[in-house]
mmCIF file of the N, C-alpha and C atoms, coordinates in Angstrom:
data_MODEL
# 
_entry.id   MODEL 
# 
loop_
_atom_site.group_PDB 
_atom_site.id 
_atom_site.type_symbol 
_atom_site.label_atom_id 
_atom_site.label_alt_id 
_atom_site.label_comp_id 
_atom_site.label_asym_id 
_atom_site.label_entity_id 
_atom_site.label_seq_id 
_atom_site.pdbx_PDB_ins_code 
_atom_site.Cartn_x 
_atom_site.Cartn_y 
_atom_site.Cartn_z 
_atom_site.occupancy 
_atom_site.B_iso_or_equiv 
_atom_site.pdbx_formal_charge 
_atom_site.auth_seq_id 
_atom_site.auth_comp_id 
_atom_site.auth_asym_id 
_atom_site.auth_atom_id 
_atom_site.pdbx_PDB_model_num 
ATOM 1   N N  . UNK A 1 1  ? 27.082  -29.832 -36.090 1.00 0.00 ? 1  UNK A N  1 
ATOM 2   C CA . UNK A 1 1  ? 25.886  -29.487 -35.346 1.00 0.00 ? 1  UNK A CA 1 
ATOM 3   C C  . UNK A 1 1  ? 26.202  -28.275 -34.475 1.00 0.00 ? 1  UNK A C  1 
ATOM 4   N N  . UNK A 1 2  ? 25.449  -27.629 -34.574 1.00 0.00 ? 2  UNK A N  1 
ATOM 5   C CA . UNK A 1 2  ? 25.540  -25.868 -33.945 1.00 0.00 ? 2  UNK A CA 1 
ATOM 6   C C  . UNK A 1 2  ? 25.231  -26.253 -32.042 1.00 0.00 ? 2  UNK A C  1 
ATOM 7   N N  . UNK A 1 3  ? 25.648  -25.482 -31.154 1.00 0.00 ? 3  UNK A N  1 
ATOM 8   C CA . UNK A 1 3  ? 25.735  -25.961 -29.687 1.00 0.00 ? 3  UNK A CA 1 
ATOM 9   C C  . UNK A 1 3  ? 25.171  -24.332 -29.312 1.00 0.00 ? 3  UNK A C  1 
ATOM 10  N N  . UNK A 1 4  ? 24.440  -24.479 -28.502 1.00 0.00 ? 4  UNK A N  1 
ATOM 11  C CA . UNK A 1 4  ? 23.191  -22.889 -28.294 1.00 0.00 ? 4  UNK A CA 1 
ATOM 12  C C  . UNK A 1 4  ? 23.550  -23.492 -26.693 1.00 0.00 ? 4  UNK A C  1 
ATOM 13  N N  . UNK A 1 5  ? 23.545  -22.563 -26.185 1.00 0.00 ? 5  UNK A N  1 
ATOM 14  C CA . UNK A 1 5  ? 23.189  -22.114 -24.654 1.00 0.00 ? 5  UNK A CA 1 
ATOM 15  C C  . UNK A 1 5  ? 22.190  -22.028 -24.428 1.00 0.00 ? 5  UNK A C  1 
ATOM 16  N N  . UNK A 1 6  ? 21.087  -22.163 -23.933 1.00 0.00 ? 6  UNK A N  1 
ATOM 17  C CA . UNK A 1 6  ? 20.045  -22.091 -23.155 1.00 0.00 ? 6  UNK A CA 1 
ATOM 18  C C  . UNK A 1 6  ? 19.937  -21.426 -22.004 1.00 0.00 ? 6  UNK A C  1 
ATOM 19  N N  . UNK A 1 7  ? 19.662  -20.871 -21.335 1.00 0.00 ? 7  UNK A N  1 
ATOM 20  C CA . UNK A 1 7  ? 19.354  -20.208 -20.222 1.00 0.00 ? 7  UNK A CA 1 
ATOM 21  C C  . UNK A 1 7  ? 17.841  -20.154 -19.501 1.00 0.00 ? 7  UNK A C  1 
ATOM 22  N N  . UNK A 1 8  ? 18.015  -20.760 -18.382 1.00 0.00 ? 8  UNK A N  1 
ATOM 23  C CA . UNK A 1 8  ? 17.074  -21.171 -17.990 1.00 0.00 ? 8  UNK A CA 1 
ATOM 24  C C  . UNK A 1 8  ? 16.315  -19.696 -17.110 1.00 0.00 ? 8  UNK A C  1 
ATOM 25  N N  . UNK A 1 9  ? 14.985  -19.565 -16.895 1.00 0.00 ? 9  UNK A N  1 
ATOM 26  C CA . UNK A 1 9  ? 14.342  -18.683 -16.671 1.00 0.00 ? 9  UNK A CA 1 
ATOM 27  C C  . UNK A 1 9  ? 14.384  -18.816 -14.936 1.00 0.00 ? 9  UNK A C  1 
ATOM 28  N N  . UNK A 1 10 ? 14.659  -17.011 -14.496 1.00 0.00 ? 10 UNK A N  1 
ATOM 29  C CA . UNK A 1 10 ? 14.599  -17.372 -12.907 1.00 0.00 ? 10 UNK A CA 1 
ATOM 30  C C  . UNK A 1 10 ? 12.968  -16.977 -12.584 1.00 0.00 ? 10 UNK A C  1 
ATOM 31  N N  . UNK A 1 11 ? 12.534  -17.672 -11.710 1.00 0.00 ? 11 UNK A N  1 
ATOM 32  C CA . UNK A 1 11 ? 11.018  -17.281 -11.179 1.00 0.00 ? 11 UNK A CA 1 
ATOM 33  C C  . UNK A 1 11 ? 11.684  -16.297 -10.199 1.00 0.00 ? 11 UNK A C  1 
ATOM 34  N N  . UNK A 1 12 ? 10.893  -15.079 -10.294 1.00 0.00 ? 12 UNK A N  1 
ATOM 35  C CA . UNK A 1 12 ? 10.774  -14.398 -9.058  1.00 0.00 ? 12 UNK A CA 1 
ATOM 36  C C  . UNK A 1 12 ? 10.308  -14.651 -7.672  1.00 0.00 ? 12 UNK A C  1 
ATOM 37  N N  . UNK A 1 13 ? 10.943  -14.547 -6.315  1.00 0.00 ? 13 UNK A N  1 
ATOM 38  C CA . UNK A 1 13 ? 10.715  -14.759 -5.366  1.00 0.00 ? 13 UNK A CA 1 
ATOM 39  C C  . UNK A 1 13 ? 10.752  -14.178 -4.235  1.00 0.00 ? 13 UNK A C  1 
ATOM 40  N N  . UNK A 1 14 ? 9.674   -13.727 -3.618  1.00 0.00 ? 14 UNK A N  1 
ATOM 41  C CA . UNK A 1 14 ? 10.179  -13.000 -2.171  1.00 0.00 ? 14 UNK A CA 1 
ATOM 42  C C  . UNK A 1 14 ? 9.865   -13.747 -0.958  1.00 0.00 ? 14 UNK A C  1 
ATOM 43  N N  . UNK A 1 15 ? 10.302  -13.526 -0.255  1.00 0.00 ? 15 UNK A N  1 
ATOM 44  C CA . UNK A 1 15 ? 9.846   -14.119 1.206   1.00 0.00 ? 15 UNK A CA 1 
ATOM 45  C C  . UNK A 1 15 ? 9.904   -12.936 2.260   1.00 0.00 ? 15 UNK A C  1 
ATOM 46  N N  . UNK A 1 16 ? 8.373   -13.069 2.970   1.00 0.00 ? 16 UNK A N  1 
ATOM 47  C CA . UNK A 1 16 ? 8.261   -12.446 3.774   1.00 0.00 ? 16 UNK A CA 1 
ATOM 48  C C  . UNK A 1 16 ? 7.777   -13.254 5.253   1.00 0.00 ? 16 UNK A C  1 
ATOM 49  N N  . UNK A 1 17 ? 7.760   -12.143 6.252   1.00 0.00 ? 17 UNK A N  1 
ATOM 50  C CA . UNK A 1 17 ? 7.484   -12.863 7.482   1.00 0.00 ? 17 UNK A CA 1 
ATOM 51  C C  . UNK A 1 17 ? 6.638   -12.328 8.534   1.00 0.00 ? 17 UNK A C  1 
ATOM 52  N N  . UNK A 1 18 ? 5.800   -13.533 8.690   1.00 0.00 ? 18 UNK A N  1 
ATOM 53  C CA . UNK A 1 18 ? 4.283   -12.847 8.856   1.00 0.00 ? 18 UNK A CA 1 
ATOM 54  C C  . UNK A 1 18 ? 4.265   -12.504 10.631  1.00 0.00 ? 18 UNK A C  1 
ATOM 55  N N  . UNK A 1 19 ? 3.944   -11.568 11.241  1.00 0.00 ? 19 UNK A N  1 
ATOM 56  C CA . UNK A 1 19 ? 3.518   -11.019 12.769  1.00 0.00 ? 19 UNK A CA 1 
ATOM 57  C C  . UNK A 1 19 ? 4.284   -12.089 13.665  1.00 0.00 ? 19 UNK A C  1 
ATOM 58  N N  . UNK A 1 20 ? 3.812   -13.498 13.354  1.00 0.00 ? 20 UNK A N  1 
ATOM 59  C CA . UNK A 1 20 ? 4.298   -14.744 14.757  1.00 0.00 ? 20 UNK A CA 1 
ATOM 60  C C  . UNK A 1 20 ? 5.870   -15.135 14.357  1.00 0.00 ? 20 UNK A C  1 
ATOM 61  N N  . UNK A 1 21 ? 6.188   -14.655 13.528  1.00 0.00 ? 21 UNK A N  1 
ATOM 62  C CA . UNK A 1 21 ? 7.863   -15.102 12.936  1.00 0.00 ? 21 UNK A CA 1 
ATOM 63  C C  . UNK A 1 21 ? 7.816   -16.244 11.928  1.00 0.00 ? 21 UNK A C  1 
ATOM 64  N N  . UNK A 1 22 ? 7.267   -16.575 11.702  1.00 0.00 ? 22 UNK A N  1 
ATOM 65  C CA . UNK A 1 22 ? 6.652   -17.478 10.658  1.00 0.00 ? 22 UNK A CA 1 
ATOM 66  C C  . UNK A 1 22 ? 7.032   -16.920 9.496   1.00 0.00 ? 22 UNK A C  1 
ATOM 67  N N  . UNK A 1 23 ? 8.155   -17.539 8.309   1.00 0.00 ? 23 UNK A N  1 
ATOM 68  C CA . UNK A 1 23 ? 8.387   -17.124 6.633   1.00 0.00 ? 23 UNK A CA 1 
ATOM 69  C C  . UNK A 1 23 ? 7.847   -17.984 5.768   1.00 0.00 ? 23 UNK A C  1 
ATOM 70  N N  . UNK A 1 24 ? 7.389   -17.267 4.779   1.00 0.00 ? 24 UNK A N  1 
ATOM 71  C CA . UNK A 1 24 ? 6.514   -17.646 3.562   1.00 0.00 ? 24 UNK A CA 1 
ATOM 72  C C  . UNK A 1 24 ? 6.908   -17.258 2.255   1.00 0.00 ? 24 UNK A C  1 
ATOM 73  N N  . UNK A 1 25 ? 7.023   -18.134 1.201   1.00 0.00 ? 25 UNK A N  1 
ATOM 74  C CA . UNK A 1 25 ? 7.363   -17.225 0.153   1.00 0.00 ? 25 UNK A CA 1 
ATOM 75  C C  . UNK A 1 25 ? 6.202   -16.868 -0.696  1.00 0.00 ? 25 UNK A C  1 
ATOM 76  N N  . UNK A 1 26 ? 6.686   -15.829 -1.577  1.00 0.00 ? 26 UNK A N  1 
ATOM 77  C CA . UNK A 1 26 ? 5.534   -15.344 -2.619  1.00 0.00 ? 26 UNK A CA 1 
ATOM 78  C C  . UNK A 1 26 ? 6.288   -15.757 -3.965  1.00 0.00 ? 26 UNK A C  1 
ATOM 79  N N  . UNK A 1 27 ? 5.966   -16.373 -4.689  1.00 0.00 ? 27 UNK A N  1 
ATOM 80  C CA . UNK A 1 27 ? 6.282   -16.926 -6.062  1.00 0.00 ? 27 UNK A CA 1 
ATOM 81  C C  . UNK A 1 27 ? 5.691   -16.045 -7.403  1.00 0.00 ? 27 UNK A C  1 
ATOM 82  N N  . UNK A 1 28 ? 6.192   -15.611 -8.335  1.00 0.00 ? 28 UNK A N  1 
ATOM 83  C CA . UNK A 1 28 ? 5.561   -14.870 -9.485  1.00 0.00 ? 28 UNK A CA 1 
ATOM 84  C C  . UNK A 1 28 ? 5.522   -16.192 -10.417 1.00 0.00 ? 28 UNK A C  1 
ATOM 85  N N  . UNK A 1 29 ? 3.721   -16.114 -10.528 1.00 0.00 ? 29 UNK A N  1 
ATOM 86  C CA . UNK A 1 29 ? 3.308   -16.930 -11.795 1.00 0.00 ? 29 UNK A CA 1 
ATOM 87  C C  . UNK A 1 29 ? 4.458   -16.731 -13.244 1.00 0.00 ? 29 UNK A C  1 
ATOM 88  N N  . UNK A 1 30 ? 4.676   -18.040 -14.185 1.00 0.00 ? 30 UNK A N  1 
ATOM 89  C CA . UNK A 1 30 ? 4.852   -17.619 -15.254 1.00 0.00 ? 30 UNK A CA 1 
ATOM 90  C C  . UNK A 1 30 ? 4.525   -16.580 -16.045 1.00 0.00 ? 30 UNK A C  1 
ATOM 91  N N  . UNK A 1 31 ? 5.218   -15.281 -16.432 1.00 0.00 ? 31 UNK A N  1 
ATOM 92  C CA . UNK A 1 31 ? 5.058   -13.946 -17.112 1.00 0.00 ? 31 UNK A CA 1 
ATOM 93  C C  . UNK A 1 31 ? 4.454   -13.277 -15.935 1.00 0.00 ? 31 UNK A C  1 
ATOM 94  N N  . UNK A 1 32 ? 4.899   -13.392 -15.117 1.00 0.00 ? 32 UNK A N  1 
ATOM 95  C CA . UNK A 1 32 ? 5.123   -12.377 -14.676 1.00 0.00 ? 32 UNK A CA 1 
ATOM 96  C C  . UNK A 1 32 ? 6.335   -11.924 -13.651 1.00 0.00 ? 32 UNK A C  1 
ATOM 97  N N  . UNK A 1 33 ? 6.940   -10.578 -13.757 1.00 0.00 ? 33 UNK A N  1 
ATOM 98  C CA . UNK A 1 33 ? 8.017   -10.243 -13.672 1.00 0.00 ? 33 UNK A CA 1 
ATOM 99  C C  . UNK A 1 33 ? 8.521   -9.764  -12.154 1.00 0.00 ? 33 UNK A C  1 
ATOM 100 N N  . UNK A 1 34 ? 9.856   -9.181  -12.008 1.00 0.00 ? 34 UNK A N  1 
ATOM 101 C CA . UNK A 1 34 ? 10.234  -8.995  -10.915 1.00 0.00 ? 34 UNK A CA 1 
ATOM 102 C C  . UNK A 1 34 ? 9.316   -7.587  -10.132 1.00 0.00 ? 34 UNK A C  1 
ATOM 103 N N  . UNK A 1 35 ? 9.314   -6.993  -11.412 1.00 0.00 ? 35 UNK A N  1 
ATOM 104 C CA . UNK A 1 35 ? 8.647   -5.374  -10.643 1.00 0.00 ? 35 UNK A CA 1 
ATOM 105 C C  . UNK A 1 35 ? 7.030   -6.069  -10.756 1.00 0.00 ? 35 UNK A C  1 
ATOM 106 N N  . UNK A 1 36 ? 6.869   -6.565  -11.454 1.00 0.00 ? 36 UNK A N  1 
ATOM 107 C CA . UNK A 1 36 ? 5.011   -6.965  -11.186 1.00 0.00 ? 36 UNK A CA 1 
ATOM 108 C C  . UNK A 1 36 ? 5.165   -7.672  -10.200 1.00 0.00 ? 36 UNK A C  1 
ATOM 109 N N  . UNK A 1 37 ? 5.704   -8.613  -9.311  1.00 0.00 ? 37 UNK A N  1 
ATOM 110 C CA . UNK A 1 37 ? 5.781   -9.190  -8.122  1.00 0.00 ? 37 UNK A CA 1 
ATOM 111 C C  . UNK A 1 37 ? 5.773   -8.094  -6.620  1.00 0.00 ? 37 UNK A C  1 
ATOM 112 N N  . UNK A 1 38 ? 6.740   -7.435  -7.170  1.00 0.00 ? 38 UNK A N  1 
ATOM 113 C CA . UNK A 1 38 ? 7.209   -6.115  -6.041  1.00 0.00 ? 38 UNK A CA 1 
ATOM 114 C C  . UNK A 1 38 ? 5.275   -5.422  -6.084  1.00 0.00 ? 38 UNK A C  1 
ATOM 115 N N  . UNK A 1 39 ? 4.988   -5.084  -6.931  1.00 0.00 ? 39 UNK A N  1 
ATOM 116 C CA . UNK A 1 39 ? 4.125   -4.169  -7.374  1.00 0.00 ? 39 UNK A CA 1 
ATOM 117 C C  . UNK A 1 39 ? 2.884   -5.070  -6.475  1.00 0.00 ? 39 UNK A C  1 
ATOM 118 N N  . UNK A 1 40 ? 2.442   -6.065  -6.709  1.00 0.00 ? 40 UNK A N  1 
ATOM 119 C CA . UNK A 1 40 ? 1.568   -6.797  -6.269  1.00 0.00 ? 40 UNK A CA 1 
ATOM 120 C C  . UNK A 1 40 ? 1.858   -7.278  -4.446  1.00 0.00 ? 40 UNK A C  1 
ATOM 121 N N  . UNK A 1 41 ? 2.787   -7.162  -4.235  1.00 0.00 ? 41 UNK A N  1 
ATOM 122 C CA . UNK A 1 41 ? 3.043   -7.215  -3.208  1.00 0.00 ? 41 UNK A CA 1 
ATOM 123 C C  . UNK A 1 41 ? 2.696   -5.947  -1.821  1.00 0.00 ? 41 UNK A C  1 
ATOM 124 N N  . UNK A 1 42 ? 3.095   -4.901  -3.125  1.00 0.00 ? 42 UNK A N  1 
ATOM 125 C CA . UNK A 1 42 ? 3.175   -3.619  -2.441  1.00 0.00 ? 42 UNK A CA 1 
ATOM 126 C C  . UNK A 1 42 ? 1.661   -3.040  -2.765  1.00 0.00 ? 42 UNK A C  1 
ATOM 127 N N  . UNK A 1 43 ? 0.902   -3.788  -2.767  1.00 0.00 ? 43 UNK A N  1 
ATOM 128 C CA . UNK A 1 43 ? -0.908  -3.352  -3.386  1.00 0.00 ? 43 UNK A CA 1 
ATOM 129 C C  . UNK A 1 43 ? -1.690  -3.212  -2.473  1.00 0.00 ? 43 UNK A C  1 
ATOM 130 N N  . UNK A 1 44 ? -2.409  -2.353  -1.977  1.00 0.00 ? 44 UNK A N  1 
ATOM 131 C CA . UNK A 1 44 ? -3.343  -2.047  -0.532  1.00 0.00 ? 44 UNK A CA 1 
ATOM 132 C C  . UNK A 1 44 ? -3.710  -3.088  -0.808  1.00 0.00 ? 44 UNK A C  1 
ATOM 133 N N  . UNK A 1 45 ? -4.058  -3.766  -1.795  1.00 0.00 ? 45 UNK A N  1 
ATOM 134 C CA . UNK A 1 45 ? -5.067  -5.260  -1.960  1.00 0.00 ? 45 UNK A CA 1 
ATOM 135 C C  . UNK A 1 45 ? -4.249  -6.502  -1.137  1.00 0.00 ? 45 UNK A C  1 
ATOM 136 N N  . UNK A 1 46 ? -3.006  -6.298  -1.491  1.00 0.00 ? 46 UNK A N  1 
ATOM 137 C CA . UNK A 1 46 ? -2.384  -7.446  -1.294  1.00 0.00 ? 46 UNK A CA 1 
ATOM 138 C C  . UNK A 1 46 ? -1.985  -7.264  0.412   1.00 0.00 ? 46 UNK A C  1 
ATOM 139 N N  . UNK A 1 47 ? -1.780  -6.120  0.976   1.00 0.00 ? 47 UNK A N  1 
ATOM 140 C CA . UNK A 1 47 ? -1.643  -6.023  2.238   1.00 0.00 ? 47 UNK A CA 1 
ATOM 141 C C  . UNK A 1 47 ? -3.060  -5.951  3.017   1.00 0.00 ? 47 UNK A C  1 
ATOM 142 N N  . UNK A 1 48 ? -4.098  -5.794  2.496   1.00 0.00 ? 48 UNK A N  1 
ATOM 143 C CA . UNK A 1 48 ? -5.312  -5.992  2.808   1.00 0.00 ? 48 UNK A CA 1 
ATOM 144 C C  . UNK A 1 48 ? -5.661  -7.172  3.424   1.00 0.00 ? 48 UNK A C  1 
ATOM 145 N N  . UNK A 1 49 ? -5.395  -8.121  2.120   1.00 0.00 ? 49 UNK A N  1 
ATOM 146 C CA . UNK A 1 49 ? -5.512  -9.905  2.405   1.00 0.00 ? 49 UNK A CA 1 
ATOM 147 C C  . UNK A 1 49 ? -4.349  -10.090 3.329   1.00 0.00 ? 49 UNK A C  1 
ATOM 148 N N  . UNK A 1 50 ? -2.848  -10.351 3.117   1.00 0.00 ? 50 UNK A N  1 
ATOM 149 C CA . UNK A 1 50 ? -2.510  -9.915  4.583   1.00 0.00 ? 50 UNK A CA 1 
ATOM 150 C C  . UNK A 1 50 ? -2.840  -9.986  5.358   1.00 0.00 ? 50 UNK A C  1 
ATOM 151 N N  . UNK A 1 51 ? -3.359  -8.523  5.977   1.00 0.00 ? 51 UNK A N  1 
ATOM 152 C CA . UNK A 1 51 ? -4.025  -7.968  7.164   1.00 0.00 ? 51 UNK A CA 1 
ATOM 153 C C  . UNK A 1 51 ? -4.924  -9.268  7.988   1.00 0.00 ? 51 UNK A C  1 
ATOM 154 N N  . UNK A 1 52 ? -5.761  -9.299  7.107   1.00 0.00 ? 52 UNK A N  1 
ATOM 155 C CA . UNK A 1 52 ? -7.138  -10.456 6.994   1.00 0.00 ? 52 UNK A CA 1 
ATOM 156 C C  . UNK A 1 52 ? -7.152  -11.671 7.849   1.00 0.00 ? 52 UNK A C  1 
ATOM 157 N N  . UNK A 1 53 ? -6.116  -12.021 7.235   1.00 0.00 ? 53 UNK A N  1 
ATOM 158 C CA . UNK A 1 53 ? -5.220  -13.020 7.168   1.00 0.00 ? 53 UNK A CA 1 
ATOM 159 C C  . UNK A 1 53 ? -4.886  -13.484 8.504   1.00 0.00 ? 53 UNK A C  1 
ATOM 160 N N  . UNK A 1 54 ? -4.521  -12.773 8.931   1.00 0.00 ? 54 UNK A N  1 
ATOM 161 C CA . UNK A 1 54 ? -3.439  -12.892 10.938  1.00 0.00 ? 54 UNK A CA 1 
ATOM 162 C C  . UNK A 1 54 ? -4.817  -12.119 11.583  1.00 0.00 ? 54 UNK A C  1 
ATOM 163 N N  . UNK A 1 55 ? -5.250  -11.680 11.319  1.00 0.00 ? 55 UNK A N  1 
ATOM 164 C CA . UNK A 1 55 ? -6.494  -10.415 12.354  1.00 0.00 ? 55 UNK A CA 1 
ATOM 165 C C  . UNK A 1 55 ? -6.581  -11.878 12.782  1.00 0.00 ? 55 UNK A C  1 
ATOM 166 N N  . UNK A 1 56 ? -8.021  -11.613 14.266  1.00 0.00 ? 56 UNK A N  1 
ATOM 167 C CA . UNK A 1 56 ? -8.033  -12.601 15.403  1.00 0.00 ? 56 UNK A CA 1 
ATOM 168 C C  . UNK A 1 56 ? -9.098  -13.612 14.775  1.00 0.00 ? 56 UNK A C  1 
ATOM 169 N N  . UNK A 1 57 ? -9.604  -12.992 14.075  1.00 0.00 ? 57 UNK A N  1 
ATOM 170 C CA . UNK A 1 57 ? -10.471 -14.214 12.782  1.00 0.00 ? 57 UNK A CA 1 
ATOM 171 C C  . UNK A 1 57 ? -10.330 -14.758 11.912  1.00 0.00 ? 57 UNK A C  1 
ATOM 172 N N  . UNK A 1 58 ? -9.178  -14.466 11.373  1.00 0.00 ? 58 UNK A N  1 
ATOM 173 C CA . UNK A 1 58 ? -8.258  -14.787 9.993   1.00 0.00 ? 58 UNK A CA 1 
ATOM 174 C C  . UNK A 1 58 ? -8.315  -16.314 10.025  1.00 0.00 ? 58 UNK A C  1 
ATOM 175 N N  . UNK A 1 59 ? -7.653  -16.819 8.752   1.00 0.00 ? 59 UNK A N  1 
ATOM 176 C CA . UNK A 1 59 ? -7.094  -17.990 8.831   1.00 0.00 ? 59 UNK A CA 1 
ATOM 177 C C  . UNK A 1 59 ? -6.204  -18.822 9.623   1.00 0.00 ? 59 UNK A C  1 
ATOM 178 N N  . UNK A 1 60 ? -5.132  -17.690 9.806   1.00 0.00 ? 60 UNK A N  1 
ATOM 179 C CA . UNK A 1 60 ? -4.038  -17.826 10.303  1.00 0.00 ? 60 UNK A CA 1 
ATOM 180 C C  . UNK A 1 60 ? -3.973  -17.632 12.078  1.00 0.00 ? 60 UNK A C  1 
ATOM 181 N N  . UNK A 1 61 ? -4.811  -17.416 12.308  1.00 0.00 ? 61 UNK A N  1 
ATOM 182 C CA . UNK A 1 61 ? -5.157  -17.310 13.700  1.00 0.00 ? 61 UNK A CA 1 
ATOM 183 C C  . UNK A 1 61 ? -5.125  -18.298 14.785  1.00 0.00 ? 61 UNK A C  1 
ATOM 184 N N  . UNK A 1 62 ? -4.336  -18.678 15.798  1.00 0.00 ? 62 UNK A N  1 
ATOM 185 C CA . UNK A 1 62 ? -4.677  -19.589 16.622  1.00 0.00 ? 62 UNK A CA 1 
ATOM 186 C C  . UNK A 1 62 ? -3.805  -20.557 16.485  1.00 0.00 ? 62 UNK A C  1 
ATOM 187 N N  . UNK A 1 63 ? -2.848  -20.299 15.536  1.00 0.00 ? 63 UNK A N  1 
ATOM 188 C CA . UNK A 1 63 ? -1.759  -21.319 14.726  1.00 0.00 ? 63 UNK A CA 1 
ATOM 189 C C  . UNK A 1 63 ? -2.376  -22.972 14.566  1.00 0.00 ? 63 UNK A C  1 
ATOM 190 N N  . UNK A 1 64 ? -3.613  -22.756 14.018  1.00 0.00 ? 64 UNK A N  1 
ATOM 191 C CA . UNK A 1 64 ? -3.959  -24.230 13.400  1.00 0.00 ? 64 UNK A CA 1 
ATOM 192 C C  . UNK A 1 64 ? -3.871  -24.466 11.823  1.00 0.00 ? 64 UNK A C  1 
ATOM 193 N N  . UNK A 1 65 ? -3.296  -23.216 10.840  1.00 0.00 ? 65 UNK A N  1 
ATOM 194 C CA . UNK A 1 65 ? -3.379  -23.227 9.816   1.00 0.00 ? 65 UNK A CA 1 
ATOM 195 C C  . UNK A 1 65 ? -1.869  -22.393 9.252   1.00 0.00 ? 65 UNK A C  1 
ATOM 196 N N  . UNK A 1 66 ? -1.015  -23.155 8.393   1.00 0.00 ? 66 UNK A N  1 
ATOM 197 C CA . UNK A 1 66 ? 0.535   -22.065 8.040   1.00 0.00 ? 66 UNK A CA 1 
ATOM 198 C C  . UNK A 1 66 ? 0.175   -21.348 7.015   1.00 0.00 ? 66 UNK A C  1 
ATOM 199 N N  . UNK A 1 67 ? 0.951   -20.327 6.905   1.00 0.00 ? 67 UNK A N  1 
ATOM 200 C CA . UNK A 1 67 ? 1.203   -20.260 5.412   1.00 0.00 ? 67 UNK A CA 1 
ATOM 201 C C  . UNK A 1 67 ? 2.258   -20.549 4.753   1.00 0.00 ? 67 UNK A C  1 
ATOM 202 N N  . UNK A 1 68 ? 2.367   -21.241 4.044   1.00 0.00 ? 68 UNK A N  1 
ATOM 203 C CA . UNK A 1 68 ? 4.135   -21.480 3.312   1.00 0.00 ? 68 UNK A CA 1 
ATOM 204 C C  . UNK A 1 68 ? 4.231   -20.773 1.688   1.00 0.00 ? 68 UNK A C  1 
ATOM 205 N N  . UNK A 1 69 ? 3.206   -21.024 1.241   1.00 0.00 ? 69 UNK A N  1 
ATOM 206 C CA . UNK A 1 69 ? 3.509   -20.669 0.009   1.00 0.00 ? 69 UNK A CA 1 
ATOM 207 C C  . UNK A 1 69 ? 2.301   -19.721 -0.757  1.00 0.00 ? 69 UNK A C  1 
ATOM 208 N N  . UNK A 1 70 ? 2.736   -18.148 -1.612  1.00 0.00 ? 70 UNK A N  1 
ATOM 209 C CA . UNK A 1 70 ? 1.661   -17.816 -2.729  1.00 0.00 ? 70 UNK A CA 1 
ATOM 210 C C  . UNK A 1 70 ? 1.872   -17.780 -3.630  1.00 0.00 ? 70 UNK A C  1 
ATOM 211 N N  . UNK A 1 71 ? 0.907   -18.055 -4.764  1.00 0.00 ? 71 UNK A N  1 
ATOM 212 C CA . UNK A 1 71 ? 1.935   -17.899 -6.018  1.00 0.00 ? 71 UNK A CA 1 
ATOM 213 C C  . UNK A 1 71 ? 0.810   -16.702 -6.480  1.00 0.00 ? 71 UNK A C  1 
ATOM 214 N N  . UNK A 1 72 ? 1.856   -15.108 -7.242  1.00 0.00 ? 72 UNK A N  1 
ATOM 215 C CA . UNK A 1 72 ? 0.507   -14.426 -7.730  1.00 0.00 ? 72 UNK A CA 1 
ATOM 216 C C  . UNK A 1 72 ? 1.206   -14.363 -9.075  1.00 0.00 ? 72 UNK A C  1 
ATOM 217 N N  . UNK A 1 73 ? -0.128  -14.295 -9.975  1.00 0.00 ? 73 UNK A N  1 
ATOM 218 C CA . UNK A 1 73 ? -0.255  -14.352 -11.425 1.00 0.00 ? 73 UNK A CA 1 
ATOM 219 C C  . UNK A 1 73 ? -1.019  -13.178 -11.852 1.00 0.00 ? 73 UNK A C  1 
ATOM 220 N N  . UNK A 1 74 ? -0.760  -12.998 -13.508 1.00 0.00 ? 74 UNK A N  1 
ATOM 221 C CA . UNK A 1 74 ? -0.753  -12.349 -14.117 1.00 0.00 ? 74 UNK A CA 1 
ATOM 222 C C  . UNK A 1 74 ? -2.305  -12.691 -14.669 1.00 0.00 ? 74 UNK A C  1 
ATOM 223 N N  . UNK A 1 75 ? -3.331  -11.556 -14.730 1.00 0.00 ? 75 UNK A N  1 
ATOM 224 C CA . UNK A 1 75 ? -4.597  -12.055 -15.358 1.00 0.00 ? 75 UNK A CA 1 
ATOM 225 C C  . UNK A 1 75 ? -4.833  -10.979 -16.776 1.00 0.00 ? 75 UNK A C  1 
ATOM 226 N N  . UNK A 1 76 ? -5.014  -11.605 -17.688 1.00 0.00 ? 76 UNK A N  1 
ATOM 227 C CA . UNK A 1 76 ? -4.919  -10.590 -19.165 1.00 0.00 ? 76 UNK A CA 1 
ATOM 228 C C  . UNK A 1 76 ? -6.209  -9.679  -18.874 1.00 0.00 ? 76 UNK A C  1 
# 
């Protein structure tokens, strides 16, 4: 019987840390890659929401809500 290695797939991951010191990670959906993570990260869109995000109306405002985790994906 033949013996194969397998290698298991790494998910991409960054962690960043939002205005109050607070870290969060960003997770890359299945297929999608290290530079499409970077890329999406680095997107006026994605620093937009961000922004949004902590402003004095945001979600994140007032510390009644965390963020811990995003996961961004790949849409065909």
């Amino acid at each position: 019987m033949a013996s194969g290695v397998s290698r298991a797939s790494v998910t991409p991951v960054q962690i960043m840390t939002l205005s109050n010191g607070d870290c969060f990670e960003i997770v890359a959906a299945s297929g999608l890659s290290e530079t499409g993570l970077r890329n999406a990260i680095d997107s006026t869109l994605f620093k937009q929401w961000m922004k949004n995000m902590q402003s004095e109306k945001g979600l994140l405002a007032g510390g009644q809500m965390h963020l811990r985790r995003v996961e961004v994906q790949v849409f065909p």
